[in-house]
ZATORTOR-998844 format. One record per residue (C-alpha): residue in three letters; z, y negated, x. Coordinates in Angstrom, 3 decimals, always signed. Layout:
residues N
+------+----------+----------+----------+
| code |       zz |       yy |       xx |
+------+----------+----------+----------+
|  ALA |        Z |        Y |        X |
...
+------+----------+----------+----------+
end
This chain:
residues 238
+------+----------+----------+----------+
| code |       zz |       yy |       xx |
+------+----------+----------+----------+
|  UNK |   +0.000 |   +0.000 |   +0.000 |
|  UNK |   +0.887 |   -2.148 |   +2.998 |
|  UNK |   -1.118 |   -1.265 |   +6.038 |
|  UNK |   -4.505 |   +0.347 |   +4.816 |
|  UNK |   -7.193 |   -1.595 |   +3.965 |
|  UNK |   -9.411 |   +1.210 |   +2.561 |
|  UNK |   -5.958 |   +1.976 |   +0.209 |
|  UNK |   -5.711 |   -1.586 |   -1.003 |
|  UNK |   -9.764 |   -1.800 |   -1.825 |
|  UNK |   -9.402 |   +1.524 |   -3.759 |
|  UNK |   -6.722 |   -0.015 |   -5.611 |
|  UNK |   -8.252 |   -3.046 |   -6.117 |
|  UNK |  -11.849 |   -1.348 |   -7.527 |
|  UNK |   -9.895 |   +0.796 |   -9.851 |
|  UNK |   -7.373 |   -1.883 |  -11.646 |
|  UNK |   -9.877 |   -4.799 |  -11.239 |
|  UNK |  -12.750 |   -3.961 |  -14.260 |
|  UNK |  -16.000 |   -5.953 |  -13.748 |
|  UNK |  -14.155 |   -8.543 |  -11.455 |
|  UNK |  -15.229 |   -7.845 |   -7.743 |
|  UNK |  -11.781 |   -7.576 |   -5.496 |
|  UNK |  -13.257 |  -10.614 |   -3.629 |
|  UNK |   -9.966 |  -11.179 |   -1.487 |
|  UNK |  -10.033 |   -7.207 |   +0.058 |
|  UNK |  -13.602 |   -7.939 |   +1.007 |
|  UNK |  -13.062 |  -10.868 |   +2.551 |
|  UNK |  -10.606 |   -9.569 |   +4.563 |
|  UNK |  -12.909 |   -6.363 |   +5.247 |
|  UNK |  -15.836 |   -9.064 |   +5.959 |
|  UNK |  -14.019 |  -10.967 |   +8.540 |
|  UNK |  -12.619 |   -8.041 |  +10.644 |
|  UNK |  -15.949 |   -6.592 |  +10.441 |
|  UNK |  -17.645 |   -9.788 |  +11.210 |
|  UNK |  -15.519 |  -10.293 |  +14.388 |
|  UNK |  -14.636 |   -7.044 |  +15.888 |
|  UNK |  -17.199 |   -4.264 |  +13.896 |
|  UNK |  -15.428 |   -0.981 |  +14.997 |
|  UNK |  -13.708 |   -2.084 |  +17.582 |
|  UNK |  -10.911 |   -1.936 |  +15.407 |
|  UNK |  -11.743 |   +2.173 |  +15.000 |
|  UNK |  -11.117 |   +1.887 |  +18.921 |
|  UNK |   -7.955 |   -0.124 |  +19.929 |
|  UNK |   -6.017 |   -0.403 |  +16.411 |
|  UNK |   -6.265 |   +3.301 |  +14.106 |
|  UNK |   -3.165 |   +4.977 |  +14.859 |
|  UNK |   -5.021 |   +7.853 |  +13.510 |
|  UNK |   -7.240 |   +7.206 |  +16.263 |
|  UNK |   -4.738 |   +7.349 |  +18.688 |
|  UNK |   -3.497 |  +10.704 |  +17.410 |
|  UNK |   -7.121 |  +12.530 |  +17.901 |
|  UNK |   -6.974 |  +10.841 |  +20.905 |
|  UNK |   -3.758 |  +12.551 |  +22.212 |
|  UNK |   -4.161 |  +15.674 |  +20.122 |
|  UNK |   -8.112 |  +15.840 |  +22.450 |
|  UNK |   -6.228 |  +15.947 |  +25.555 |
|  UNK |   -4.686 |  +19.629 |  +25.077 |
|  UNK |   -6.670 |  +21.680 |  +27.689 |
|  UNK |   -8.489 |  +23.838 |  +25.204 |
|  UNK |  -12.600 |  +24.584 |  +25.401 |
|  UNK |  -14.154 |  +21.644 |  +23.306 |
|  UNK |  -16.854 |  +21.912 |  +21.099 |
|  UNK |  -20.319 |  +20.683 |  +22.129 |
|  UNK |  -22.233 |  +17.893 |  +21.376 |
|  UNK |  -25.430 |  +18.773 |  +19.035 |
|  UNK |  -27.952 |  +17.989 |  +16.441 |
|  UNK |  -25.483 |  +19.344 |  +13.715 |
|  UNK |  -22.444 |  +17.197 |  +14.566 |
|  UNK |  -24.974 |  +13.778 |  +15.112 |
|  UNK |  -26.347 |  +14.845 |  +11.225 |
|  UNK |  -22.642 |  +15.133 |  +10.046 |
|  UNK |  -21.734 |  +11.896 |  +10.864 |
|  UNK |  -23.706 |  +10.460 |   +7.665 |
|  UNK |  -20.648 |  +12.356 |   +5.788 |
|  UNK |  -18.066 |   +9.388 |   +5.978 |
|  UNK |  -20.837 |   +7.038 |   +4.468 |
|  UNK |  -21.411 |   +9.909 |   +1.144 |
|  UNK |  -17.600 |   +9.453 |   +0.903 |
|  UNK |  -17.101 |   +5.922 |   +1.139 |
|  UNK |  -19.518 |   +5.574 |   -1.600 |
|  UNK |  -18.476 |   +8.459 |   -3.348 |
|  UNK |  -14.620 |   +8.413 |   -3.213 |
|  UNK |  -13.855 |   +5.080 |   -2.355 |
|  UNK |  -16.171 |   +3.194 |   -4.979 |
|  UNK |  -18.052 |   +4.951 |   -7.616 |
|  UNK |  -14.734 |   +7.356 |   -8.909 |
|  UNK |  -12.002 |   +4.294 |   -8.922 |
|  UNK |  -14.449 |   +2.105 |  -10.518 |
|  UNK |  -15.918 |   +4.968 |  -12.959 |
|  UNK |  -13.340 |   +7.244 |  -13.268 |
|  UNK |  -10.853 |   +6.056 |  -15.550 |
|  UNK |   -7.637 |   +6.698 |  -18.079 |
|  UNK |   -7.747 |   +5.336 |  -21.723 |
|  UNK |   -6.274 |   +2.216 |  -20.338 |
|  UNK |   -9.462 |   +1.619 |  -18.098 |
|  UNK |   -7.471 |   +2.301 |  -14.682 |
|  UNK |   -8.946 |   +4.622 |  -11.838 |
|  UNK |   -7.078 |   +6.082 |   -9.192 |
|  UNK |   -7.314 |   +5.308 |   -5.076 |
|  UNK |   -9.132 |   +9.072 |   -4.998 |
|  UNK |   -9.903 |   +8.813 |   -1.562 |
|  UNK |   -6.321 |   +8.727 |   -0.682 |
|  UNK |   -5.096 |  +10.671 |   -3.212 |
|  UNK |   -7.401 |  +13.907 |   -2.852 |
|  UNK |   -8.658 |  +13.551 |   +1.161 |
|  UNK |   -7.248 |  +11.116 |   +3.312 |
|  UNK |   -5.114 |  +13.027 |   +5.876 |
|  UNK |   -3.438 |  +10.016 |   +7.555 |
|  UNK |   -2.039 |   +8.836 |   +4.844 |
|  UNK |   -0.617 |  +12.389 |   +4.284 |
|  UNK |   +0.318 |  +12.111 |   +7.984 |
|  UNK |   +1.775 |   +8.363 |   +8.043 |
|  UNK |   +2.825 |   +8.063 |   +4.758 |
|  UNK |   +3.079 |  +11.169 |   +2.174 |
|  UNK |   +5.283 |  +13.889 |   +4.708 |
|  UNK |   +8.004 |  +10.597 |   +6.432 |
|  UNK |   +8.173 |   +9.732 |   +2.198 |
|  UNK |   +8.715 |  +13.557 |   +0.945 |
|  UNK |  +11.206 |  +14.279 |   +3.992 |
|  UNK |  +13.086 |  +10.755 |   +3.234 |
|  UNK |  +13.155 |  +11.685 |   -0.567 |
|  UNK |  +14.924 |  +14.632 |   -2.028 |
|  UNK |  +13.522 |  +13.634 |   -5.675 |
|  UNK |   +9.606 |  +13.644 |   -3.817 |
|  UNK |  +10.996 |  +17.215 |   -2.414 |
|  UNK |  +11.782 |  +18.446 |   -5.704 |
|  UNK |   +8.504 |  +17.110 |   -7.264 |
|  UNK |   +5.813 |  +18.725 |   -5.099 |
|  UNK |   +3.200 |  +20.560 |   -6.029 |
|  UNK |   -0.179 |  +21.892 |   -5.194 |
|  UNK |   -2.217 |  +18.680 |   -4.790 |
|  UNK |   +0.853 |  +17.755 |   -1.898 |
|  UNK |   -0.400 |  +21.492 |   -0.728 |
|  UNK |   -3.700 |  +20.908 |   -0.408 |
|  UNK |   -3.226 |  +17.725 |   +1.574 |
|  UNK |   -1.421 |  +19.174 |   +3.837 |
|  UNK |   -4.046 |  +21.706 |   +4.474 |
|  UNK |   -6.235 |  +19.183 |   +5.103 |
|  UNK |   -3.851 |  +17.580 |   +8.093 |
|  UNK |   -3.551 |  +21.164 |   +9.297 |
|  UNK |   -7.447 |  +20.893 |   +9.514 |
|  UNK |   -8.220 |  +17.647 |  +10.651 |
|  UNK |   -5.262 |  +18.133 |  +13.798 |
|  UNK |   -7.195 |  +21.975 |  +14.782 |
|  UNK |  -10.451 |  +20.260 |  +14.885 |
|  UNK |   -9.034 |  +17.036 |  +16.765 |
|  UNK |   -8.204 |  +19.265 |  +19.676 |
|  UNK |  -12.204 |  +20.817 |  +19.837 |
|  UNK |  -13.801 |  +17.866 |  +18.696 |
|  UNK |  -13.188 |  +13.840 |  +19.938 |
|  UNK |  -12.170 |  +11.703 |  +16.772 |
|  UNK |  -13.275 |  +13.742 |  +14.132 |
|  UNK |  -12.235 |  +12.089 |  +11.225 |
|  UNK |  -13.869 |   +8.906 |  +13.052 |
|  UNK |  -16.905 |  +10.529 |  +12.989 |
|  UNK |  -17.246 |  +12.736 |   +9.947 |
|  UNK |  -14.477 |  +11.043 |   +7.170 |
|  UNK |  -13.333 |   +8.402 |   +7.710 |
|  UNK |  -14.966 |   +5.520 |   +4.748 |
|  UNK |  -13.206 |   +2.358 |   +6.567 |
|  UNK |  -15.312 |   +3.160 |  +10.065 |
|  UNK |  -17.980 |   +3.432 |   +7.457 |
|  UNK |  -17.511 |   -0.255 |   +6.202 |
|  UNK |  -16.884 |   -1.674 |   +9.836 |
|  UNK |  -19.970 |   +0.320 |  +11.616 |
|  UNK |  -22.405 |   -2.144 |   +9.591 |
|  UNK |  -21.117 |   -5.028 |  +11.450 |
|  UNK |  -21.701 |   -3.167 |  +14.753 |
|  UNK |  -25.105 |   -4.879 |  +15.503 |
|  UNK |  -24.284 |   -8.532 |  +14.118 |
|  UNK |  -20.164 |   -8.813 |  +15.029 |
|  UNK |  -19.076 |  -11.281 |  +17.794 |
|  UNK |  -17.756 |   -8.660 |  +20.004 |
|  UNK |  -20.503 |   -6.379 |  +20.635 |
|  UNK |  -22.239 |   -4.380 |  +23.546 |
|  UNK |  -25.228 |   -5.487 |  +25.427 |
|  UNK |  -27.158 |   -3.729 |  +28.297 |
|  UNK |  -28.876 |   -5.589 |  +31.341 |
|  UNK |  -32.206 |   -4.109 |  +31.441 |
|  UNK |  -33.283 |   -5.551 |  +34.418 |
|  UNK |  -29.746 |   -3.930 |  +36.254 |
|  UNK |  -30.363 |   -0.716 |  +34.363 |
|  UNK |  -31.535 |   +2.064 |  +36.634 |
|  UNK |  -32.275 |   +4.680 |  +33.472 |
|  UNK |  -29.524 |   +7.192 |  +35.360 |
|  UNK |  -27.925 |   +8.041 |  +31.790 |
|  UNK |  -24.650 |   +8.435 |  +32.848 |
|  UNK |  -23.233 |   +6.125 |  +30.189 |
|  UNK |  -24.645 |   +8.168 |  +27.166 |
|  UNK |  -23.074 |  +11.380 |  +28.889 |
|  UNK |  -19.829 |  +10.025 |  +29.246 |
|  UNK |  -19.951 |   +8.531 |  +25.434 |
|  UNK |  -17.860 |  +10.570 |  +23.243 |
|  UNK |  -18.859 |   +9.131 |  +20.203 |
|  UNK |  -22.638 |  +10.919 |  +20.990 |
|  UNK |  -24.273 |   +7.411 |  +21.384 |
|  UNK |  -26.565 |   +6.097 |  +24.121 |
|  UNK |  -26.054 |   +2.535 |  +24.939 |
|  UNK |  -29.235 |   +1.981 |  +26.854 |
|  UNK |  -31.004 |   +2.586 |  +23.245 |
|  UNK |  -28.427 |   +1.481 |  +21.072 |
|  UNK |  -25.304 |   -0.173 |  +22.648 |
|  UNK |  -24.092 |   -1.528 |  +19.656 |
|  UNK |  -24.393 |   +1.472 |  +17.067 |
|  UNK |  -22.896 |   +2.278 |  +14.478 |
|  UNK |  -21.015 |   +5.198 |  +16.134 |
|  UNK |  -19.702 |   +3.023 |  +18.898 |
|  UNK |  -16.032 |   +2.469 |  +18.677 |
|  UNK |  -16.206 |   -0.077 |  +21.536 |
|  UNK |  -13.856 |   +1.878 |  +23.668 |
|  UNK |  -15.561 |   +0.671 |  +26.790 |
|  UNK |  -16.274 |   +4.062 |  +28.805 |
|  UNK |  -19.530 |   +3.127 |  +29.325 |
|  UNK |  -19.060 |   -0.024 |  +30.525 |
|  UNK |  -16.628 |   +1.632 |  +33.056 |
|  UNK |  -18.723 |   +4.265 |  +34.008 |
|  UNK |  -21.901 |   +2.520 |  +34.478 |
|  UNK |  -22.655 |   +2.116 |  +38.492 |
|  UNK |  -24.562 |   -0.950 |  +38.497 |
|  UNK |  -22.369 |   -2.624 |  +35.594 |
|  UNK |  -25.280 |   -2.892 |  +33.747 |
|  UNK |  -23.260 |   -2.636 |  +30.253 |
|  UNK |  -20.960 |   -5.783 |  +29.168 |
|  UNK |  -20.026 |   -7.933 |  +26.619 |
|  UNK |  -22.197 |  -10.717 |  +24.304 |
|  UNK |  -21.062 |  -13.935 |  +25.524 |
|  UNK |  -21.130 |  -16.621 |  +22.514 |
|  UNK |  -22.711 |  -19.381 |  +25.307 |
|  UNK |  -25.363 |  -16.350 |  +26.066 |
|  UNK |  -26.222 |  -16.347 |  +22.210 |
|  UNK |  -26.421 |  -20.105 |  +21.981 |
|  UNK |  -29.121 |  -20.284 |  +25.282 |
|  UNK |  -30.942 |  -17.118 |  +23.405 |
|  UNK |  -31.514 |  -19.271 |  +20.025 |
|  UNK |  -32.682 |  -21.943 |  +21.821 |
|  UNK |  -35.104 |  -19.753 |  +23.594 |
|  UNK |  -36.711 |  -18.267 |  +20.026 |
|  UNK |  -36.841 |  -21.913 |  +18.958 |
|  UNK |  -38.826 |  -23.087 |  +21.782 |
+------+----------+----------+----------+
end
């Protein structure tokens, strides 16, 4: 209720009828606007638990086709879950439900629903198979965190959905020296995220976590300066 924005714009879809929850997307807009998924990178504890939960020494699942195709599954369910079912979805009093969080969303299970239930012994009492279910879904999402980087990044998660559009337009964002740029391709085999910066460095998979940039041995990969934008409009005007 406090923390999520993907929980509040459910909420506000579902209770709001035919008026648009202007204030969530504004907030949405402007975070997008100025940091695209950077956010995903440096601010998601959930992030930071896939992160941690990656580093047990276990075999890790390759990159492939399959798992570049999957991504496209977080943008099915922000349209899906997050949208169309609170706004559609209703009870005889015209209010829809934050389904998303209620039915999928493992850290909110993680962050919110097991500190609540083991806080609570009313919530103890009260639990059921939908609490169940969620809870095989954290069981999941942790097995799969320590074979795969960032899963739910990738494949769920309907807020990196929202701030990947931004990628390409937000004021922090990637670009690559071309004329540095020695084609050596050691930045997209480092990415985790399965993205190549020399043909994409701001996509929508990049979480901005800056292991390309680091890896790179002719720093060919940095940062949009605002100054560099201003002399580049110029440029197109002339």
């Amino acid at each position: 209720m406090g923390a999520c924005p993907l929980g509040a714009l459910q909420n506000a879809l579902a209770s709001s009828g035919t008026r648009a929850p202007l204030y969530m997307l504004g907030v949405l807009l402007l975070l997008g606007l100025t940091l695209g998924r950077t956010i995903c990178g440096f601010l998601c504890p959930m992030g930071l638990i896939q992160e941690l939960l990656h580093k047990i020494p276990t075999p890790k699942l390759q990159k492939s086709r399959a798992t570049r195709a999957l991504s496209l599954l977080k943008y099915v369910i922000l349209a899906v879950f997050v949208i169309l079912l609170p706004m559609f979805v209703v009870d005889i009093l015209g209010q829809g439900l934050p389904y998303f969080c209620k039915l999928i969303c493992p850290a909110g299970t993680l962050e919110g629903g097991m500190p609540l239930v083991l806080m609570n012994q009313s919530m103890r009492s009260a639990l059921g198979g939908l609490y169940a279910w969620k809870n095989l879904l954290l069981v999941l999402t942790i097995v799969v965190s320590i074979l795969i980087y960032r899963p739910f990044c990738k494949y769920i998660c309907p807020l990196g959905a929202i701030y990947s559009v931004f990628n390409p337009i937000s004021v922090f964002r990637y670009k690559v020296d071309q004329e540095k740029c020695t084609g050596c391709g050691v930045c997209a085999k480092v990415c985790k995220m399965q993205v190549n910066p020399v043909k994409n460095a701001n996509s929508l998979e990049c979480i901005r976590c800056g292991l390309c940039k680091k890896s790179c041995p002719v720093h060919a990969i940095g940062e949009v300066k605002l100054k560099d934008e201003g002399v580049r409009h110029q440029a197109e005007k002339v």
